[in-house]
DOZA-721343 format. One record per residue (C-alpha): x, y, z. Coordinates in steps of 0.5 Angstrom, whole numbers, always signed. Example, Ala and Ser with C-alpha at 12.3 -4.5 7.8 and 13.67 -1.06 7.14 Angstrom:
BEGIN
<r x="+25" y="-9" z="+16"/>
<r x="+27" y="-2" z="+14"/>
END
This chain:
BEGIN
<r x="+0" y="+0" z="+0"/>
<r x="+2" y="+7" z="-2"/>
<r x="+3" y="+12" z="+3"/>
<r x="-2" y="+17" z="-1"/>
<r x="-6" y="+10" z="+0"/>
<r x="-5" y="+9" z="+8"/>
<r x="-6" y="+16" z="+10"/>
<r x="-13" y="+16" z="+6"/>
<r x="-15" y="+9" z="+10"/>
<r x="-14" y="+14" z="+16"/>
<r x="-17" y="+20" z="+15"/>
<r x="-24" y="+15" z="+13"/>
<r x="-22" y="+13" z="+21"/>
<r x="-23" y="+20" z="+23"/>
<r x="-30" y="+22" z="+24"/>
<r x="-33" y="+30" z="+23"/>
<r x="-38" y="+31" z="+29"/>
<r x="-42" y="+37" z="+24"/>
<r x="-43" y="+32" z="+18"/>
<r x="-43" y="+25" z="+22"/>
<r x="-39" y="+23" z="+17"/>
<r x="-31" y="+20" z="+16"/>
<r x="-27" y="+26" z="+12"/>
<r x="-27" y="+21" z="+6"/>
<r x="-34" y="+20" z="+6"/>
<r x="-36" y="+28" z="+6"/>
<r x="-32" y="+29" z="+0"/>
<r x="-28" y="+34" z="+6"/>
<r x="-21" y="+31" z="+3"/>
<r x="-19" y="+35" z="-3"/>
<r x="-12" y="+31" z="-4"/>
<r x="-6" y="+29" z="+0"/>
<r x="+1" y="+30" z="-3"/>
<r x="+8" y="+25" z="-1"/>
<r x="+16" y="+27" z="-2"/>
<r x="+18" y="+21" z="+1"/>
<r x="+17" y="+21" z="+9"/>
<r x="+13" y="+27" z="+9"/>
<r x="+6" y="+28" z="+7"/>
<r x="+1" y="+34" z="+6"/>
<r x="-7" y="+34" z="+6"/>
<r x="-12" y="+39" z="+4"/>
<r x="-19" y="+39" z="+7"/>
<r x="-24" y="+43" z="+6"/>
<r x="-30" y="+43" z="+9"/>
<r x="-38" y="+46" z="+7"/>
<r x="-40" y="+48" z="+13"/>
<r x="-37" y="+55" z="+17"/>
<r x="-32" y="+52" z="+22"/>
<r x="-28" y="+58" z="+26"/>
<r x="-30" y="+55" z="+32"/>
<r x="-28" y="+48" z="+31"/>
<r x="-23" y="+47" z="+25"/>
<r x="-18" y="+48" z="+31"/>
<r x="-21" y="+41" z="+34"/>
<r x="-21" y="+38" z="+28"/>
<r x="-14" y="+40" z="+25"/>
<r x="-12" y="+37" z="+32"/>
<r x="-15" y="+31" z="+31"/>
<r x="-13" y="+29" z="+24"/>
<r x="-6" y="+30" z="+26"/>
<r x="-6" y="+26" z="+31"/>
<r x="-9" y="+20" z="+26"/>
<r x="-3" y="+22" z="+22"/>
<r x="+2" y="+22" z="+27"/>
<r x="+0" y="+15" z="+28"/>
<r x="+3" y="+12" z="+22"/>
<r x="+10" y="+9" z="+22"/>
<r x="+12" y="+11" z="+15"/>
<r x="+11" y="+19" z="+16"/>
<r x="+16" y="+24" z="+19"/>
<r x="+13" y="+30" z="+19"/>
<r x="+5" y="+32" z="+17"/>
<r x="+3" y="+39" z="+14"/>
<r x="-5" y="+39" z="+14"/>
<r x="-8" y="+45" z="+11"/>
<r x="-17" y="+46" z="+12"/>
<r x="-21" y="+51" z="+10"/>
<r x="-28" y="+51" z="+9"/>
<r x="-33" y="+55" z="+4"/>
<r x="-41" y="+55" z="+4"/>
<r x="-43" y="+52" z="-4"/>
<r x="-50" y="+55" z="-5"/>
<r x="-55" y="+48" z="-4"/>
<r x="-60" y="+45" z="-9"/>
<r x="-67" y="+47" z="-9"/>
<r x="-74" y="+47" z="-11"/>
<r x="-74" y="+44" z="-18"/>
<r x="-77" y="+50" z="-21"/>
<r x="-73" y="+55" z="-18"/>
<r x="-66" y="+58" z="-17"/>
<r x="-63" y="+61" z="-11"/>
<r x="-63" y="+68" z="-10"/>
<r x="-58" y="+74" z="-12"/>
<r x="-53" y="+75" z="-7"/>
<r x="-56" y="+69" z="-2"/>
<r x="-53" y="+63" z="-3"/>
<r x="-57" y="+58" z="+2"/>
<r x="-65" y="+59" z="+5"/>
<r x="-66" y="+56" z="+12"/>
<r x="-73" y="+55" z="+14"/>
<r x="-74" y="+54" z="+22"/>
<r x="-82" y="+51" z="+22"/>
<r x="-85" y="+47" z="+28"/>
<r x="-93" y="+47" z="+26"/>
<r x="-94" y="+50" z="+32"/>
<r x="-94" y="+56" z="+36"/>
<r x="-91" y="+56" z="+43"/>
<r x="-85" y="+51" z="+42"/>
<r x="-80" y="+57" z="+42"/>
<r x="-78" y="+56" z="+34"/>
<r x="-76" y="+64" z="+34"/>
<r x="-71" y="+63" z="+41"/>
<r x="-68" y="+57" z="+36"/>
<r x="-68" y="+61" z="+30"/>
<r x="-65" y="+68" z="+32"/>
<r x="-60" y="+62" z="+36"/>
<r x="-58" y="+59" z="+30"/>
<r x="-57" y="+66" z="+26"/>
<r x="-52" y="+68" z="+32"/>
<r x="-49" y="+61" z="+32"/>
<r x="-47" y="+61" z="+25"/>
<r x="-45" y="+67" z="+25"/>
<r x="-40" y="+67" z="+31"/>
<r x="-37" y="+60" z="+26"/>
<r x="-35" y="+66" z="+21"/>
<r x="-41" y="+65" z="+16"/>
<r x="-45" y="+72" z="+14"/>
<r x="-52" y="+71" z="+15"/>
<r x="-59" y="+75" z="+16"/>
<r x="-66" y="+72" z="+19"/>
<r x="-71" y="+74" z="+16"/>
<r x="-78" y="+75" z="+21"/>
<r x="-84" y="+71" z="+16"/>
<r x="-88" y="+71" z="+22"/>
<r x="-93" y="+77" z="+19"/>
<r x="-98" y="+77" z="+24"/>
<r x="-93" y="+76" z="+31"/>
<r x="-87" y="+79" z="+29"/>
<r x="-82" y="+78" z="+35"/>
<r x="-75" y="+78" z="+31"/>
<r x="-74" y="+85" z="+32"/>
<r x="-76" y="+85" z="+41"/>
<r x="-71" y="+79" z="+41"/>
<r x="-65" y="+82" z="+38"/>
<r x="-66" y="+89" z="+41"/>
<r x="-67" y="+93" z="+34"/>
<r x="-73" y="+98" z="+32"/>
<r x="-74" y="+104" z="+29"/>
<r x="-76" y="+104" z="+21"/>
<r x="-70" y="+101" z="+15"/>
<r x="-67" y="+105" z="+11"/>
<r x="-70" y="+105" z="+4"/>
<r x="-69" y="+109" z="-3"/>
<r x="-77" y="+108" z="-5"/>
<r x="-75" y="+101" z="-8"/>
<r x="-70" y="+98" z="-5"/>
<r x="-70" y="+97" z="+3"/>
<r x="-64" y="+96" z="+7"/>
<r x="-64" y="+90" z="+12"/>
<r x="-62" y="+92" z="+20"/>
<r x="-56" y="+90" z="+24"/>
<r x="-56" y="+87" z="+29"/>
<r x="-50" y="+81" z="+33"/>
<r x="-47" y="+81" z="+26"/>
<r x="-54" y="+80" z="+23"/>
<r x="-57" y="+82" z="+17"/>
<r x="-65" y="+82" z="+19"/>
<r x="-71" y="+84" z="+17"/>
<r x="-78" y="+84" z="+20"/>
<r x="-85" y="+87" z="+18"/>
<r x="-84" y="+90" z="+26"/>
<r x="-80" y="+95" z="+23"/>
<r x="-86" y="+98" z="+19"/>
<r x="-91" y="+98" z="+24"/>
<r x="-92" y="+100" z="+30"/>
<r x="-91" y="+95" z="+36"/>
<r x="-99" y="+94" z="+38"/>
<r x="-102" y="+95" z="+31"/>
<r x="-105" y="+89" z="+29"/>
<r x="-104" y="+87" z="+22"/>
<r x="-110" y="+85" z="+20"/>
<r x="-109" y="+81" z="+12"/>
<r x="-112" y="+76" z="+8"/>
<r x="-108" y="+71" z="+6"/>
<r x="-106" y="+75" z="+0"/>
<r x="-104" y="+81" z="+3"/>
<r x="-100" y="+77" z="+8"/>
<r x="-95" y="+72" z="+2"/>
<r x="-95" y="+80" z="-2"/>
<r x="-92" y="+82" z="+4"/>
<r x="-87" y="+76" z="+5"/>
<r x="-85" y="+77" z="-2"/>
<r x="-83" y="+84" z="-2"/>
<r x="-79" y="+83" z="+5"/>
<r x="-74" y="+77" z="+2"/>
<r x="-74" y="+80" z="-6"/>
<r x="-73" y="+87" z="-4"/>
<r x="-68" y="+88" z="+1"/>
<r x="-62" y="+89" z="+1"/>
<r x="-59" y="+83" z="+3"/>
<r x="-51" y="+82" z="+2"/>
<r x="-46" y="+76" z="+0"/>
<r x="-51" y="+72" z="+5"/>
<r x="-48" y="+65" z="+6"/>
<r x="-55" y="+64" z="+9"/>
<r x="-61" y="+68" z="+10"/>
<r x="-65" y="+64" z="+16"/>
<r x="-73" y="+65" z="+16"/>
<r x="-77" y="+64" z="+22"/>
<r x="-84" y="+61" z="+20"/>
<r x="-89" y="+62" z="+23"/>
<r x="-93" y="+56" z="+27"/>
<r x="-98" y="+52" z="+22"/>
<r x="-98" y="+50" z="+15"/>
<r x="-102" y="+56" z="+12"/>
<r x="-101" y="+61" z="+7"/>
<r x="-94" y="+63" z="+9"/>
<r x="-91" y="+56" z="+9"/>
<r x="-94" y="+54" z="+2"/>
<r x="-92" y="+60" z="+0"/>
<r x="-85" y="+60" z="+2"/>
<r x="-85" y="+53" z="-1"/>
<r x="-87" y="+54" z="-8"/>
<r x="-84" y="+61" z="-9"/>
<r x="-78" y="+61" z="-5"/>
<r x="-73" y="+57" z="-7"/>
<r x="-71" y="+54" z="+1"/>
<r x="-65" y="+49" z="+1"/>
<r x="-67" y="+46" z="+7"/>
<r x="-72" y="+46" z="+13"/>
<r x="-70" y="+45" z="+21"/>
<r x="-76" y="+43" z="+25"/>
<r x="-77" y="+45" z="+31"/>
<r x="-82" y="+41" z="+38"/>
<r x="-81" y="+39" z="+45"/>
<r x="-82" y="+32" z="+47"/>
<r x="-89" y="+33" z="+48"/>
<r x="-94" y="+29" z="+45"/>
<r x="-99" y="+34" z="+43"/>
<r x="-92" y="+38" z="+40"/>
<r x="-90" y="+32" z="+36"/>
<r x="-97" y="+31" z="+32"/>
<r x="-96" y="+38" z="+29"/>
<r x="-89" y="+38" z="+28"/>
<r x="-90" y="+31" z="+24"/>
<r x="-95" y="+35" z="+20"/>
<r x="-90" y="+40" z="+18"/>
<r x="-85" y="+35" z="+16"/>
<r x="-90" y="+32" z="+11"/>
<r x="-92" y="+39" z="+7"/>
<r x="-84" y="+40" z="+6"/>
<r x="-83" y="+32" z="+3"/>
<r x="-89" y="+34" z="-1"/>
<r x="-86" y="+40" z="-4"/>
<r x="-79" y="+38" z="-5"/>
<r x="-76" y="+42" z="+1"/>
<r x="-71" y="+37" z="+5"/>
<r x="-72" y="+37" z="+11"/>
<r x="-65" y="+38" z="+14"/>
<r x="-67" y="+35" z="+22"/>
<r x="-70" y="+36" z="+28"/>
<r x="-69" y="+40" z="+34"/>
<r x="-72" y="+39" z="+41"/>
<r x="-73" y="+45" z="+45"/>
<r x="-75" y="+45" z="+52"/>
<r x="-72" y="+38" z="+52"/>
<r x="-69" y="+39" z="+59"/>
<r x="-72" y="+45" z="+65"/>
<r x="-66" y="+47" z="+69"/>
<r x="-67" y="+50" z="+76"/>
<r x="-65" y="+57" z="+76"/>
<r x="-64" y="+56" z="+84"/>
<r x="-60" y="+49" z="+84"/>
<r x="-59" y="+47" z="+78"/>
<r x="-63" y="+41" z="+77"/>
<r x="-66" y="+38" z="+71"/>
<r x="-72" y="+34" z="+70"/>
<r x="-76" y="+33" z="+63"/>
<r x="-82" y="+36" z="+65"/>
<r x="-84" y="+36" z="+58"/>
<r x="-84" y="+29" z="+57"/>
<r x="-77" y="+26" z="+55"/>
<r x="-75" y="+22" z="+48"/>
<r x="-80" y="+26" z="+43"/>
<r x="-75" y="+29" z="+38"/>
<r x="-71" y="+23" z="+37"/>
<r x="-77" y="+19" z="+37"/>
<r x="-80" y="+23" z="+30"/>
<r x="-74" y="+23" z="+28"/>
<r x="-72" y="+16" z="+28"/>
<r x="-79" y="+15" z="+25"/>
<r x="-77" y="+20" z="+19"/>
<r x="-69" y="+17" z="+18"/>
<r x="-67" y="+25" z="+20"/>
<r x="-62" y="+28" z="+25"/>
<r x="-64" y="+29" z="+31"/>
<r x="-60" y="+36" z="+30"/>
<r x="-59" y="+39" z="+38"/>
<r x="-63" y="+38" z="+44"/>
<r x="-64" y="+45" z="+48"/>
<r x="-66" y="+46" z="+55"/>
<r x="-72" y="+51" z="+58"/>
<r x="-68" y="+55" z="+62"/>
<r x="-70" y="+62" z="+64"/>
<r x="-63" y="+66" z="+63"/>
<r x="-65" y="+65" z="+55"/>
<r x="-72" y="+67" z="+56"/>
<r x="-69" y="+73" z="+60"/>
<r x="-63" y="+75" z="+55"/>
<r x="-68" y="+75" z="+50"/>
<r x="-73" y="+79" z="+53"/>
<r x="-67" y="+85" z="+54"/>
<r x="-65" y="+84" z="+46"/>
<r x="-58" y="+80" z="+47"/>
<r x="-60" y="+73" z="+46"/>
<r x="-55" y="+67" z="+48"/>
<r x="-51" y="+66" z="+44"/>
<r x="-49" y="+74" z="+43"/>
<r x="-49" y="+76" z="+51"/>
<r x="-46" y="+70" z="+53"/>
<r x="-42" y="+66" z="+48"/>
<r x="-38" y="+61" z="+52"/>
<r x="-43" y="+60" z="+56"/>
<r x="-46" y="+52" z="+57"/>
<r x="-52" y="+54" z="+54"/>
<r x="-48" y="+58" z="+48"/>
<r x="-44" y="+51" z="+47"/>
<r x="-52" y="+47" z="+45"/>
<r x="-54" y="+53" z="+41"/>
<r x="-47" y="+52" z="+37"/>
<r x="-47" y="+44" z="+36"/>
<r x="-54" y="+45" z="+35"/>
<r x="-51" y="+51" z="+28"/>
<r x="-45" y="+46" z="+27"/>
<r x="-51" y="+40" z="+26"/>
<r x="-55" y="+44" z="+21"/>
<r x="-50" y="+47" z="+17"/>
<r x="-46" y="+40" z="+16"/>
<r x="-52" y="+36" z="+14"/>
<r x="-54" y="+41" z="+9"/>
<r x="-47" y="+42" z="+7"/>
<r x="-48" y="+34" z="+4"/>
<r x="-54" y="+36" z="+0"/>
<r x="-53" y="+36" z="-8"/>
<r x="-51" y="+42" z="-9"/>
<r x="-54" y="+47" z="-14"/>
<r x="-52" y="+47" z="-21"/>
<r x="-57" y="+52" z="-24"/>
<r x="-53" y="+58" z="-27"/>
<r x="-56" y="+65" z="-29"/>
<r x="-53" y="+65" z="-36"/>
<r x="-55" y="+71" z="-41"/>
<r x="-58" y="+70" z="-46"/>
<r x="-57" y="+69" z="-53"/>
<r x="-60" y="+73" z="-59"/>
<r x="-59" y="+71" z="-67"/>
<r x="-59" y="+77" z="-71"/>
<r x="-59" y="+77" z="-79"/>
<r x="-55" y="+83" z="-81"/>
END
């Protein structure tokens, strides 16, 4: 066996914990290099990985360092975030590359909480990402990452807001906090359509879009106009959770969005006092559903009263915390995401000018 040969035998023994998948397996290794006893390996990952390429590096040196044959290793990783394959009929849009949709099928499981983490969470491993507030009715992005006040705009295009290294943009920022935003569902996919295709969203690696809860018109919208590259489902391991979670999952697999997991919130409460933790909601429930469906179970998130708090001041976990415990499940939770979506096809559609004949 060559040497090239030994050392890609060790790197498929060594495993990416955001892909679940040996380093040969997810296309990671982009070539190893030999001059008799020294070798040098190129990976490059799909997903953002300031936060663990360390880790990582650490690891693939040690796997090489085991082997008798090599003196000395020089292991080059980097990452990029490739725009997704999406819907059949659709292509990604201008300047965003990938569309994470967040749904749970139903209200009160904390989806927007789990949405504005997964931003921050991915932003904070280096990708440039916004989060768009679908939410028409019950706009809660702009509370919870403390941002106000009316966006800029040219009287065409608008400029999204900032916020923790976030582009954001929310139907809360053009009405007042108590005005009920009393729409058909017309009106309502009219105004979902405006906020995503004319903002000014820059260079985005993703644009994470908070649903809001149910199967309804904005959901059917984002599904059949909005090219999505995948979705993330969000329940507690309560059984009544579980039954419009599962709903959710099926109206993506029947209009072609893949679903890149299932997330469980509230799956541990923590006492604020002493530290206790007990499954008040059940325990098992979102690895059932995703044992059911052959999907990841993406992160298992605690009900703990100091997400609540940091939300309601507009610094949410991740952000006012981020080497806290809590911020570490959010980022595994974000490392998931993007790592399973990093293994999906890739998009191979290209906006290609068009060709006119003209005799002359």
């Amino acid at each position: 066996m060559s040497i090239k040969e030994t050392v890609r035998q060790a790197l498929a023994g060594v495993t990416d914990p955001s892909t679940g998948k040996d380093l040969i397996a997810s296309g990671a290794l982009r070539g190893v290099g030999a001059d008799g006893d020294r070798v040098a390996v190129e990976i490059r990952l799909g997903y953002p990985a300031d936060g663990v390429a360390g880790e990582l590096e650490a690891t693939i040196s040690a796997a090489l360092d085991a082997i008798p044959e090599i003196s000395s290793s020089v292991i080059n990783l980097s990452w990029k975030v490739a725009s997704h394959q999406v819907q059949a009929e659709l292509k990604p849009l201008d300047n965003i590359r990938n569309i994470i949709a967040v749904a749970s099928g139903k209200g009160g499981v904390g989806k927007s909480t789990t949405a504005v983490n997964l931003a921050l969470a991915l932003a904070a491993d280096g990708a440039r990402v916004g989060i768009l507030d679908a939410d028409i009715y019950g706009p809660s992005i702009p509370r919870m990452l403390g941002v106000s006040g009316r966006p800029d705009t040219d009287g065409k295009r608008i400029e999204p807001k900032q916020a923790h290294g976030l582009q954001l943009m929310s139907i809360g920022f053009l009405v007042e906090d108590e005005t009920p935003m009393i729409w058909r569902g017309p009106m309502v996919t009219s105004a979902l359509q405006q906020l995503l295709g004319e903002t000014n969203w820059r260079d985005l690696d993703y644009l994470v879009v908070d649903l809001p809860p149910g199967t309804g018109d904005i959901q059917l919208t984002l599904s059949q106009k909005v090219p999505v590259a995948g979705a993330v489902i969000v329940t507690t391991p309560q059984d009544i959770a579980l039954l419009d979670a599962r709903k959710a999952y099926q109206m993506f697999r029947k209009v072609g969005v893949p679903v890149l997991g299932v997330v469980e919130n509230m799956s541990i409460h923590v006492c604020s006092e002493c530290g206790h933790e007990e499954a008040i909601f059940g325990s098992g429930g979102g690895q059932n559903m995703a044992s059911d469906y052959e999907l990841p179970l993406l992160g298992q998130l605690p009900l703990a009263s100091e997400i609540r708090s940091s939300l309601d001041e507009g610094q949410p976990t991740v952000a006012a915390d981020p080497d806290s415990k809590l911020a570490m499940l959010y980022r595994q939770f974000a490392r998931r995401t993007a790592g399973e979506l990093s293994q999906m096809p890739r998009n191979t559609k290209l906006d290609l000018p068009g060709i006119v004949v003209q005799n002359r």
